[in-house]
Structures are given as structure tokens and as C-alpha cells.
C-alpha positions in Angstrom: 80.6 106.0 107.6 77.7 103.5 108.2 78.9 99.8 107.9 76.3 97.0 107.7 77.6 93.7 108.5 75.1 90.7 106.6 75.2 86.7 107.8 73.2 85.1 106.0 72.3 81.6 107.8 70.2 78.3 106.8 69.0 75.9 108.6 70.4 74.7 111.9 74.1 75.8 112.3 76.8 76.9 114.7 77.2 80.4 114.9 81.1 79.4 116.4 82.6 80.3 113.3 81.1 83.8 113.3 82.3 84.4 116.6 86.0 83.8 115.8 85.7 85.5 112.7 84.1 88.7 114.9 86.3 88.6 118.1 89.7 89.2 115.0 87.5 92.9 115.1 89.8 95.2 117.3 89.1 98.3 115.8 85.2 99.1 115.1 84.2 101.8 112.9 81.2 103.8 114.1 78.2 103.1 113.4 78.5 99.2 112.5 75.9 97.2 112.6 75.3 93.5 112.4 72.6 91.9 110.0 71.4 88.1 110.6 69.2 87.0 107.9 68.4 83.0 108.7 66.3 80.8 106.4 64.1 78.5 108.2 66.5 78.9 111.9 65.8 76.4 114.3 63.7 76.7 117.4 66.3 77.9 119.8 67.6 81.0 117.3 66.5 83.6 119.9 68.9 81.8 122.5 71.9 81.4 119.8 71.8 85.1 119.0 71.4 86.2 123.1 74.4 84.3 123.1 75.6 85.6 119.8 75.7 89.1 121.6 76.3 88.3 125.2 79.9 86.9 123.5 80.6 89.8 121.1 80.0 91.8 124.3 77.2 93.6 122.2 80.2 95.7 120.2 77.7 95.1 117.4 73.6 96.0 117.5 72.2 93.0 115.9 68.9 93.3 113.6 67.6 89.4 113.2 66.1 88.2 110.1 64.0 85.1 110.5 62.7 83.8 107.3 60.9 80.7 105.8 62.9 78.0 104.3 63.8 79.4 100.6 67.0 79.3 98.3 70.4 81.0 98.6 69.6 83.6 95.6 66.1 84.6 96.6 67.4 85.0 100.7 70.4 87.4 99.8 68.2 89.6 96.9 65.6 90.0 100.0 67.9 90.7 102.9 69.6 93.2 100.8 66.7 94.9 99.8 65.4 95.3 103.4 69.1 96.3 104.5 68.9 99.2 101.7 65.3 100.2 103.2 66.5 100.2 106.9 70.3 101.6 106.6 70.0 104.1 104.1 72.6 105.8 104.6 75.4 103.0 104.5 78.2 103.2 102.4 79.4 99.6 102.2 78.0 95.9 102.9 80.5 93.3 104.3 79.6 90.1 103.6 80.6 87.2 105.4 79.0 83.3 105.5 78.7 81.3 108.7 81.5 78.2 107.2 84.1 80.7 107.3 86.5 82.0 109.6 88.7 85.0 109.3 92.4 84.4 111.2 94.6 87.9 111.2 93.1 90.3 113.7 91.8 94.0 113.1 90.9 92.7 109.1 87.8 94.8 109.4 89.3 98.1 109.9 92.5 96.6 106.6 89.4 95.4 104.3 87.9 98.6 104.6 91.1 100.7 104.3 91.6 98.9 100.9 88.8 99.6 99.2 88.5 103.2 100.3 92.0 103.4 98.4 90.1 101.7 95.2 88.1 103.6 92.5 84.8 103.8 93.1 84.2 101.6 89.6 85.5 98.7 92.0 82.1 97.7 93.3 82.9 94.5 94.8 85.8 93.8 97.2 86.8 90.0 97.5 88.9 88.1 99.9 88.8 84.9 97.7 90.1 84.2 94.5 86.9 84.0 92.0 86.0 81.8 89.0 86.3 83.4 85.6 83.7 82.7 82.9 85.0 81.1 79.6 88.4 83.2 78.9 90.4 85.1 81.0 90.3 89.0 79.0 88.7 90.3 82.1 91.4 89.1 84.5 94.4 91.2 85.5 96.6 91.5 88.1 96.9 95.2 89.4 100.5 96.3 88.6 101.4 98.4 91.9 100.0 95.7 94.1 100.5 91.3 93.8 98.0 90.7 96.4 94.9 92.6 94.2 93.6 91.1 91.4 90.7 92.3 89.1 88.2 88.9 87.8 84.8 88.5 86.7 84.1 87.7 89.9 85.1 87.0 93.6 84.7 84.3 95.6 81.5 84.3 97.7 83.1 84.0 101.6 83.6 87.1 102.5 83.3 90.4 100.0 82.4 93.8 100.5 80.2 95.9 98.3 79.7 99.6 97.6 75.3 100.3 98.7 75.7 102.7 96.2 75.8 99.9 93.8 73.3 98.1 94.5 71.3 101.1 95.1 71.6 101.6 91.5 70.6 97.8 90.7 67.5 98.2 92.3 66.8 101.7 90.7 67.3 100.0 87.4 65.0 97.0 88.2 67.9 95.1 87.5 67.5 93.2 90.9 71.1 92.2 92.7 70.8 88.3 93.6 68.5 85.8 91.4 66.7 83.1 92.6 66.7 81.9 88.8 70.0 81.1 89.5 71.1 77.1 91.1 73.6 76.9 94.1 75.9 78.8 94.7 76.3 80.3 91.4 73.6 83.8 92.7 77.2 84.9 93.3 78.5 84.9 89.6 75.3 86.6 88.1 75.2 89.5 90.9 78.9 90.3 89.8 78.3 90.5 86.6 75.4 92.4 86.8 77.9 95.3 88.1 80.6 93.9 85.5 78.2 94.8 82.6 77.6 98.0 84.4 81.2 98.9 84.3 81.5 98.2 87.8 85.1 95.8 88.8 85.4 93.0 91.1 88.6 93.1 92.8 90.1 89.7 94.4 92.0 90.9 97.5 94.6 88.1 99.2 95.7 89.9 101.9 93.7 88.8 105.0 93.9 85.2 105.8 90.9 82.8 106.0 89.3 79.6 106.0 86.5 79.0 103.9 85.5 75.4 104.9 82.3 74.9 102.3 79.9 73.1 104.6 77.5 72.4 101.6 80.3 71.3 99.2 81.4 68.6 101.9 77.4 67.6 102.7 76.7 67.3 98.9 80.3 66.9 96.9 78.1 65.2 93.7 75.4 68.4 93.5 78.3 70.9 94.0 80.4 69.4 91.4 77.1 68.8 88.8 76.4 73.0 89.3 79.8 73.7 88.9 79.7 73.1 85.6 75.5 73.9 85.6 76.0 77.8 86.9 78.5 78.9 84.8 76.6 77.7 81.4 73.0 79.2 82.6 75.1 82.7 84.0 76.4 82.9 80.0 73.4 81.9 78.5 71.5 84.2 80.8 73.5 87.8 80.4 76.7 87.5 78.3 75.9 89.8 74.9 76.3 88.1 71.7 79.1 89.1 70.1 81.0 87.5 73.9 78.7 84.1 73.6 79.6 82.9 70.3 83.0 83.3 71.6 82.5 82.4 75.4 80.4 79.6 74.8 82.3 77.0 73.1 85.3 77.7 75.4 83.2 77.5 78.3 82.0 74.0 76.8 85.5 72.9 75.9 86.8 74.4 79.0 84.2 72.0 81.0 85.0 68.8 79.1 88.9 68.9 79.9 88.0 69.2 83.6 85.2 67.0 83.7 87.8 64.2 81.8 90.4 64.8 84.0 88.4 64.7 87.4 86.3 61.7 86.1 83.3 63.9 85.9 82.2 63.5 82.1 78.2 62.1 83.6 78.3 65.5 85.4 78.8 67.2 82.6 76.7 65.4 80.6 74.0 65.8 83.1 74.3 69.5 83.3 73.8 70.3 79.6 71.2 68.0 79.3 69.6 70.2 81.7 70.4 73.2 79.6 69.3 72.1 76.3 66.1 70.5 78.1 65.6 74.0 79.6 66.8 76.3 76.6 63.2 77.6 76.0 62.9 79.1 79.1 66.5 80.1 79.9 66.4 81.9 76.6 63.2 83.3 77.3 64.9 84.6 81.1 67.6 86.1 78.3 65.0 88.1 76.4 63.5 89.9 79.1 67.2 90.2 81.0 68.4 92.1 77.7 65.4 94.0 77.3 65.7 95.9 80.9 69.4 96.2 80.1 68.8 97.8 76.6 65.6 99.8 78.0 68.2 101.9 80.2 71.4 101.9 77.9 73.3 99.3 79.6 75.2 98.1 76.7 77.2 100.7 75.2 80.6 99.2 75.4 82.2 96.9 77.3 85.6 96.9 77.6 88.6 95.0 79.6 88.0 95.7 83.5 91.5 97.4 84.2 92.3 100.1 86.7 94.5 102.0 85.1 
């Protein structure tokens, strides 16, 4: 069982966080490899990652990345694709950013022990709690277990994904990450990509971590003006029509309570004046989305993700 580990990096950072997050690894499955993809890395990367592996004690072969400056979307779609090209025969893609850090020990060898106990129509494994899009009909708890729970999506920290999966993504020309999408928000269109595949995102709370959000405390104005941006564009972009009469206005009403009670309403107002200044061509992105998705039957029915 071939696991491929993926960091994806920007600008200059500390890779301290990934080392404490590593060193929890007791128990190694074989082969597992290490991927560092890093968007315009600073001079001295080479020396980082010597250090990088001379810490680790080289328990993991490291394949370096270095790419130009570019956005978070466009970065994961490309490392993945090259990871796809290179391991081939991986089953499963763990995920993990450089602002978090992982505290129970062995959680390598207990995240993948979960999901090989999961359906295979649970694509995505998450150890965050995610954001739900407009209502929550795709959110339920899994009955036999309280720490599982089956969103829209999972948060973007640390996740693991089935390569078969994705494999199929790319084999439709559906893509897996979008640089059409702003901030952080790549993460809630690759999900439901799978979602309207009939492919589950699973939140798992069972492995302790700390998810610090160095962007969110560098730009707190720009992360709170996209939270409500993402969300709209991700609806407008692939939710069918019969959903988006629906999911629309309680997305909108949804985003004026919270933007009124976190003193946010020029936020809001900002980020759908952005929409409706930018409808033509977000509804143009809709179009062709639709038309790939119809072209290979991707819209039969879709139901309530539940694992029975």
C-alpha cells in the first residue's frame, strides 16, 4: 500500500511545524513517501529540506517541488497531477499544511486504519470539522460512531483522499483543484466535485490537532471578505438548479445573520458586489462546468450523502 504524503508550502516559512507533526509518526507503512510542493520557496529551501530530512532521520524519501509564485488552487491541481504521474500506484494522499500540528502520536498508522474501515464512496477523510454550503441535508452524524461525521466538506488541514478518486477527476477532465476559485475556498469546490460524483466527505475528530491559520491571522479582513466570497461563487459555480433556487437564498440569508452579528455587513456587501459585477463570467464558468458534467452522465441523482 503506497502512501504519498503532499506539503504544500508558500513563500518563506518554518518547516518546525511539519516536523512535530512527522516525529507523532511511530509506525510507518511501507512505501511512504513525502511530497514538498513550495510556491516561490526562498533561497535557502535546499538547506531547510537537508535539514528537513537529516531530522526525520530520512524515515521519509522526500521528492521537492519548487515552483514559481502562483495561487493555492492552481499549486494543489498541479502537484497532484504530477503526484498521480510519478506514484501510480498509490492508494491514498495525506494531506497536511505547514500551520498545523498534529499532537497524539502514531495518528498516521489510526487515520489510515479509519478509512480502510470506510466504504470506498468516502473519498475524502477529514480531521477538521468542515463548512456546509447553504443547508445542512448533506450533514449526518454516522450512527455507530460520534467522532465521524459525513459534510459537504472537510476542513482543509489535514485530509486524506482515495488516488483512485482523483484518478477518476482527471479521466473525466473534471480537474481536482481550481484556480478559478479565491482563497481558501479550492478546498470546497474539490469536495464537491467528488460530492456530485457520489463520492462522501467524512469529518473525523479523533486525532488531536492544531490548525493555527497563518494566513487568517496575516490578513483577518481578506479571510473574513472570502468567507462569505467562496461559498457564493462554489454555488453559483456547480450546485444544479433545482439545489440553487433553494441553496441560494439561504446561503444569502445565512451570510447576512452572520455578517450583522460579527459587524461584517461591508464584507458582505463587498463580496456580492463582486458576484453580481462578475456574474457574466462566473455564469459562463457554470456553462462549461455543466456541460463536462452532463457530457459524461454526472447528474443522474443526487441524493443525501449517508452511509448506511
Amino acid at each position: 500500500m503506497v502512501i504519498v504524503i503532499v506539503v504544500n508550502l508558500f513563500g518563506d516559512v518554518s518547516l518546525e511545524n511539519l516536523v512535530k507533526s512527522m516525529s507523532r509518526i511511530k509506525t510507518i507503512p511501507q512505501p511512504t513517501y513525502m511530497v514538498l510542493s513550495w510556491s516561490n520557496p526562498p533561497s535557502n529551501a535546499f538547506t531547510m529540506i537537508h535539514s528537513l530530512e537529516e531530522r526525520l532521520a530520512d524515515r521519509f524519501p522526500i521528492t521537492y517541488l519548487p515552483l514559481p509564485k502562483m495561487g493555492s488552487g492552481k499549486q494543489r491541481d498541479l502537484t497532484l497531477k504530477i503526484v498521480l504521474r510519478k506514484f501510480a500506484n498509490a492508494r491514498y494522499i495525506v494531506y497536511i499544511e505547514d500551520d498545523v500540528v498534529i499532537e497524539e502520536d502514531d495518528w498516521l498508522a489510526r487515520l489510515l486504519r479509519v478509512i480502510e474501515k470506510l466504504p470506498q464512496k468516502v473519498a475524502t477523510l477529514s480531521l477538521e470539522p468542515g463548512a456546509r454550503l447553504c443547508t445542512d441535508f448533506v450533514v449526518t452524524r454516522i450512527a455507530t460512531d460520534k467522532e465521524l461525521y459525513v459534510g459537504l466538506t472537510g476542513g482543509s488541514g489535514v485530509y486524506i483522499t482515495r488516488l483512485s478518486a482523483l484518478r477518476e477527476l482527471v479521466r473525466l477532465c473534471l480537474g481536482t483543484y481550481s484556480s478559478f476559485m479565491y482563497f481558501h475556498w479550492e478546498d470546497m469546490e474539490f469536495v464537491i466535485k467528488l460530492w456530485l460524483r457520489g463520492y462522501v466527505t467524512v469529518s473525523y475528530r479523533g486525532i488531536k490537532l492544531t490548525h493555527f491559520g497563518r494566513t487568517s491571522q496575516q490578513k483577518p479582513l481578506y479571510r473574513g471578505y472570502t468567507e462569505y466570497l467562496g461559498p457564493v461563487i462554489a454555488v453559483l459555480v456547480n450546485v444544479p438548479s433545482r439545489f440553487l433556487v433553494i441553496g441560494l437564498p439561504l446561503r444569502a440569508l445565512r451570510d447576512f445573520v452572520k455578517s450583522m452579528t460579527r459587524n461584517e455587513i461591508a464584507l458582505l456587501l463587498r463580496a456580492y458586489f463582486f458576484v453580481l459585477r462578475n456574474l457574466k463570467h462566473i455564469m459562463v464558468h457554470r456553462f462549461f462546468r455543466f456541460k463536462k458534467y452532463r457530457a459524461q452522465s454526472v447528474f443522474a441523482k443526487i441524493l443525501c450523502n449517508r452511509i448506511k
